[in-house]
N, C-alpha and C positions, 0 to 999 in steps of 0.2 A: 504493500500500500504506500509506503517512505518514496520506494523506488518510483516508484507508479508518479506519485507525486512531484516527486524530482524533477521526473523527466519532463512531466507537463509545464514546471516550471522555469528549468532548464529551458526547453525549446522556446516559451513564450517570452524571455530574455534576448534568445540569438534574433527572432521575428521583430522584436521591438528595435536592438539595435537595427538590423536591416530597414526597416523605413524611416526610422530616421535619417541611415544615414540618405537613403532613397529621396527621402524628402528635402533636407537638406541640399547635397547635389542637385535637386529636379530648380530649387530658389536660387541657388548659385548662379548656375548658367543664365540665368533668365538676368540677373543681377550683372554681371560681366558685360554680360552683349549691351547692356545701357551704357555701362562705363567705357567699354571700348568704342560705343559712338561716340559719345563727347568725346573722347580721345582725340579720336578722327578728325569733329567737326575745330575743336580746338585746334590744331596743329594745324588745320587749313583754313582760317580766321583768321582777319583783322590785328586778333591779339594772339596771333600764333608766339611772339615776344615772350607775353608772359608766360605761356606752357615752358617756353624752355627758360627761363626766367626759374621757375617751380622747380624744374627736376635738375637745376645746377645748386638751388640753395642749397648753404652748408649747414649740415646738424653735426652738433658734440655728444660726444655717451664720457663722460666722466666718472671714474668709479674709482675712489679712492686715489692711487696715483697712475691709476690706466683712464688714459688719455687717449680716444676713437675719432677720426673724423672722416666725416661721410659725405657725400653730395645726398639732394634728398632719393635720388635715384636709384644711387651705390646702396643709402640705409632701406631701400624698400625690397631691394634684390638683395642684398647680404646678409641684412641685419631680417626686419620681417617675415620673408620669405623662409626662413630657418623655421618658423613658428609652422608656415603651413609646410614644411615638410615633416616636420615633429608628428603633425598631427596624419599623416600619410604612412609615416613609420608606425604609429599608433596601430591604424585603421589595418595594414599589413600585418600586423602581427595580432590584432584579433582574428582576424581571417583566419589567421596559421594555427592559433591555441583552438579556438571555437566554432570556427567559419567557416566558410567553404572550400578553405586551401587547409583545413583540418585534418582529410583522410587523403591518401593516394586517388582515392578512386572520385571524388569528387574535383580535386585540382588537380588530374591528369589533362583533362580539355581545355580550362582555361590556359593554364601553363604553355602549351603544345599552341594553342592559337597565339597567346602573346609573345612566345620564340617568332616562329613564325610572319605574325605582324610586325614584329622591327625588323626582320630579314630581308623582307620585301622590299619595304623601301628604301631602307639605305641600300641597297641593290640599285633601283633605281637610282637613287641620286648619284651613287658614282658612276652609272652608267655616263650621265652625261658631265660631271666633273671631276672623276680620274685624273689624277696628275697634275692639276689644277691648285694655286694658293685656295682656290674655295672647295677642296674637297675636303676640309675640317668640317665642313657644312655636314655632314653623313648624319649627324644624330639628329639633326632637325627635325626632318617627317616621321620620326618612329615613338614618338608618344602622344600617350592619346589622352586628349581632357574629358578627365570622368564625367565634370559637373555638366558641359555640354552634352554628352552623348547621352547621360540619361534624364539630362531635361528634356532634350527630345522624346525619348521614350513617355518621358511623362507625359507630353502633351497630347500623346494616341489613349490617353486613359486604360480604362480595365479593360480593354481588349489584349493589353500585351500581356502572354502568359509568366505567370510568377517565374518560371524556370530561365527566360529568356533575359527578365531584368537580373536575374540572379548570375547567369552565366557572362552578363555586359559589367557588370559590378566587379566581379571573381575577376574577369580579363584583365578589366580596369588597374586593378588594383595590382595582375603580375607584373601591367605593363609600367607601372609608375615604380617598383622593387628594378624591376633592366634598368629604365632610365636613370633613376638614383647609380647604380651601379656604372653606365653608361658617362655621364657626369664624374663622379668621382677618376675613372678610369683613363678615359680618355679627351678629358677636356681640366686636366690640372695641370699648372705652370709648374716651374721649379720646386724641390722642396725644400722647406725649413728642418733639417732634423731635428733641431732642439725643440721645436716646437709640437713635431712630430710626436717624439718622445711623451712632451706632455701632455698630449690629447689622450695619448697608449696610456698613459698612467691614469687620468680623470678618468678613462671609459673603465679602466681595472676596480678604481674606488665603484665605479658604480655597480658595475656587477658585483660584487662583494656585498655592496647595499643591497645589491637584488637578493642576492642569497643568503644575507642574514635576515628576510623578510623586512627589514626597514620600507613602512609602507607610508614614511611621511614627505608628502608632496615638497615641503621647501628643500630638504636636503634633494632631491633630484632637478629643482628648479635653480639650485646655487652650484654646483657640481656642472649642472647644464649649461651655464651661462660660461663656466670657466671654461668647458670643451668649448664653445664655440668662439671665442677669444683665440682660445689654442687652436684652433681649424684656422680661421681667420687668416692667421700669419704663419701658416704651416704651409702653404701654397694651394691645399686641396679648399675647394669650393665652400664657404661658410656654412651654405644652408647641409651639407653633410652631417654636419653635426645634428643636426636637430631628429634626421634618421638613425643615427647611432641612439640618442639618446632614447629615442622611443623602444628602440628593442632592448636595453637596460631596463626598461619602466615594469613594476612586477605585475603580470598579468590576473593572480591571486588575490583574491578577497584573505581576510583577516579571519572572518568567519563565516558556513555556508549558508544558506538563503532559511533551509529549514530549525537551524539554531538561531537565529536573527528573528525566524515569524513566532515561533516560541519564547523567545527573549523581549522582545515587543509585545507580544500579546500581556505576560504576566505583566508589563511595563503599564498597559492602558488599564489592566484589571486594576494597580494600584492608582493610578492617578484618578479612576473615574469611582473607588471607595473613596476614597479621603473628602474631610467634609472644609467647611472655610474656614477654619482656624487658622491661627496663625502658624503652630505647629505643622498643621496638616499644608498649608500652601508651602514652606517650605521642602516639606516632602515631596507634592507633587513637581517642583523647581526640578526639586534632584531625581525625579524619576522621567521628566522633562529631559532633563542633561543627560541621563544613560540613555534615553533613545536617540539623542543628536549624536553621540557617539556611537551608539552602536549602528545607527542608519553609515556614518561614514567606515566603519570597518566590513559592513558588509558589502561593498563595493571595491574592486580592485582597484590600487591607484591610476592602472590603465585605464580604464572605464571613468573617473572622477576626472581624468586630464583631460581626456580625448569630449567626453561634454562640454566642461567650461571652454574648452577653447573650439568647439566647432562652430560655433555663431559668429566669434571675433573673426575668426579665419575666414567663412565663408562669405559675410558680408562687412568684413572691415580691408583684412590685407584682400584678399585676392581680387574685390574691385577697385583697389589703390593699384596692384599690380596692373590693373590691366591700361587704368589709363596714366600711369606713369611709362609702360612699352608699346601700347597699343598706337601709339599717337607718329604718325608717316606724316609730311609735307605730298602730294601726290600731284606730279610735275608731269606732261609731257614725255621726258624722257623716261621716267621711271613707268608710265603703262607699255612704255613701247620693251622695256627691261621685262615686261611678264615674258618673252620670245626667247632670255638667254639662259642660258645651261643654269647658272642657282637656281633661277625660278621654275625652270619644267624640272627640276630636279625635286624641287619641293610641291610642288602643284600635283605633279603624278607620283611624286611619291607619296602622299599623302591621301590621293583618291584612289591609284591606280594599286601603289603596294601594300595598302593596306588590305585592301578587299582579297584579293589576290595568295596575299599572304595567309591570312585570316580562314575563308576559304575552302583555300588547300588543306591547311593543316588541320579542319573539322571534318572534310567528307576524309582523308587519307585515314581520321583517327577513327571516323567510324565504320570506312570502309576495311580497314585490317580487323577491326573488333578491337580497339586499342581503349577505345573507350566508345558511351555512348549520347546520343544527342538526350536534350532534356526534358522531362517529358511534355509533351502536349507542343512541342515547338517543332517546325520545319527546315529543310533545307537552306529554303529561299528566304526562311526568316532569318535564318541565320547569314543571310549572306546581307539582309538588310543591316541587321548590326556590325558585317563587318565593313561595311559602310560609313555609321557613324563611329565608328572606331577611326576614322581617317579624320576628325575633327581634332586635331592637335591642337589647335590656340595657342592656351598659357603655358602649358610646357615645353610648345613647340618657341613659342617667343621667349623661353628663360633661358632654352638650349644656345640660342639665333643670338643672345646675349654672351654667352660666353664662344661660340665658336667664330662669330666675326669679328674681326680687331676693324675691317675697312666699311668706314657707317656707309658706304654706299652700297654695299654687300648688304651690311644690316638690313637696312631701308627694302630692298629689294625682298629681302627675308621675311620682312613682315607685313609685306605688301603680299606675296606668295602665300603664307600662310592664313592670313585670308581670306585668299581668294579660295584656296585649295579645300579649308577647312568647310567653308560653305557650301562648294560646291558637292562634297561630299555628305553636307547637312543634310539638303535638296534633296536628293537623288534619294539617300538611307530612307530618308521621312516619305518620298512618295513610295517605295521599293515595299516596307514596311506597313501603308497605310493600304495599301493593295493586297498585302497576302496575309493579313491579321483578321480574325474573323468582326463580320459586320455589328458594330454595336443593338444591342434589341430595341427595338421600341417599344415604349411604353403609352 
């Protein structure tokens, strides 16, 4: 009966997190695409001036005798951007403890498509800039914005099968674990080893904390601050840090859900005996006070982080990100720039290697019997998502950030991405609105 119960509650946990984060993602995107117009209309405005005006101000982070400074550009790509990939390292690593990247057998398909989907296209892209100062461009077109692709989905309502939002979500999230990896790997300058050194050592203290159950939030928010200081000036990319630290973050509750509804309930038995005395109020205070504590220990620190910060993230930094890189000047020459090798390099790699990629590597995995599709979902659905899967955006513009040094490269980067992202918006949304069953009328 214990079990029985578990499991109901168990499951009705893993379903809760998924729509939020479902929900969440489905407002993001919708959020983004506003700020990335104003981007746009700003940068080709009258007061195009002050846009860049904005993103050359300097800000200071002063802490004690460490001394940061930033343009507000560098602080919203360095310093912010850490936060939303904290909260990405989070989201992955629920996945991996609870979630769908849990068993073999549920993250065998996602995995194998988001290999895959970054195959494609950087395939593509070198195709046309092999040998080329712009063939650092390669990671551009190969990640995919979650929050877009399943605002899309949102906007097809409950026609779309639970399995399909679920296996766009699972993809979502292997393909943002490549890119991290991608980033780190192949797009870090020089290194610091000293600095090096002391990121190896803060990430040591942290796991150490993970494993002596240390489940209090500021020792991992201070620990955290100092890795990313040390990433900072270590040569590898700031916001690294923020995924390092999330996979230190302990995934464990303090205590389990059925000692918590037990411990709670005898909690309310006393507060709602006791009468109004003065005696008696202070008892209820302190019977008051063991459930505010015991509400936060039965909650993983993973789970307590990954909340407070998904609202900031989703509607603070990531629509500052977008109109602090989203923002092109678009001249003449640069629509006639969609015709040269970065741009069809990103354009098709983004519409063309994704799907492609994508695909392949679902009909091959269910054509060998290597895994299977999900259920109540089709072929052709699934080729719609691997469609919106080619909507890269913000991560394809964070990559487009670190792989061009020449902003005419840039510009062109983000003018492509764009273009690419959309047009694979389009196509995914009608591909999808056509093979999804017809809503009922009422």
């Amino acid at each position: 009966m214990i079990r029985s119960r578990q499991l109901r509650e168990f499951t009705g946990v893993i379903q809760s997190s998924f729509n939020e984060f479902f929900q969440r993602s489905t407002s993001t995107g919708i959020t983004i695409l506003v700020f990335t117009a104003i981007a746009l209309l700003w940068s080709n405005s009258p007061w195009q001036q002050l846009y860049a005006t904005l993103l050359h101000q300097p800000i200071e982070i002063v802490f004690a005798k460490l001394h940061l400074h930033f343009t507000f550009e560098h602080f919203v790509n360095d310093g912010l951007m850490a936060l939303f990939f904290l909260l990405v390292g989070l989201e992955i690593k629920r996945e991996m403890v609870v979630g769908e990247l849990s068993s073999r057998q549920k993250a065998l398909l996602p995995m194998i498509a988001a290999v895959m989907g970054m195959v494609g296209p950087a395939t593509i892209y070198l195709f046309f800039n092999s040998g080329t100062t712009a063939a650092r461009g390669w990671g551009v077109p190969v990640a995919t914005d979650i929050a877009f692709a399943l605002g899309i989905l949102a906007l097809l309502g409950n026609r779309v099968p639970l399995g399909l939002k679920v296996f766009l979500a699972a993809l979502a999230i292997v393909d943002d674990l490549l890119a991290v990896l991608v980033i780190a790997i192949f797009y870090t300058a020089s290194l610091n080893m000293e600095m090096l050194l002391a990121a190896g050592l803060i990430t040591s203290l942290l796991v150490l904390g993970n494993r002596l159950r240390i489940n209090t939030i500021w020792f991992y928010a201070i620990l955290g601050f100092a890795l990313w200081v040390a990433v900072l000036f270590s040569g590898i990319h700031a916001t690294i840090a923020g995924v390092v630290l999330a996979l230190c973050i302990p995934a464990d509750a303090r205590i389990d859900r059925v000692s918590f509804f037990t411990s709670a309930r005898d909690l309310l038995d006393t507060i709602s005996r006791q009468k109004k005395s003065v005696e008696d109020e202070g008892a209820q205070l302190d019977a008051i006070h063991a459930l505010e504590k015991l509400s936060e220990q039965v909650q993983s620190p993973l789970h307590r982080i990954e909340h407070a910060l998904g609202r900031t993230v989703s509607f603070g930094i990531m629509p500052l990100f977008a109109l602090v890189n989203a923002g092109v000047v678009i001249d003449p020459s640069l629509i006639t720039s969609l015709m040269s090798p970065v741009s069809l390099g990103i354009i098709l790699g983004l519409f063309l290697g994704k799907q492609l990629g994508i695909t392949f590597a679902v009909w091959a995995s269910v054509r060998f019997k290597i895994a299977v599709l999900p259920n109540g979902v089709s072929m052709l659905q699934m080729y719609g998502v691997s469609l919106l899967c080619g909507i890269g955006f913000t991560m394809a513009l964070f990559v487009a950030h670190l792989a061009f040094i020449d902003p005419r490269h840039l510009d062109i980067a983000k003018l492509s991405i764009i273009v690419g992202s959309t047009i694979s918006a389009i196509i995914g949304s009608v591909i999808l609105r056509s093979t999804l069953p017809k809503p009922l009328r009422t």
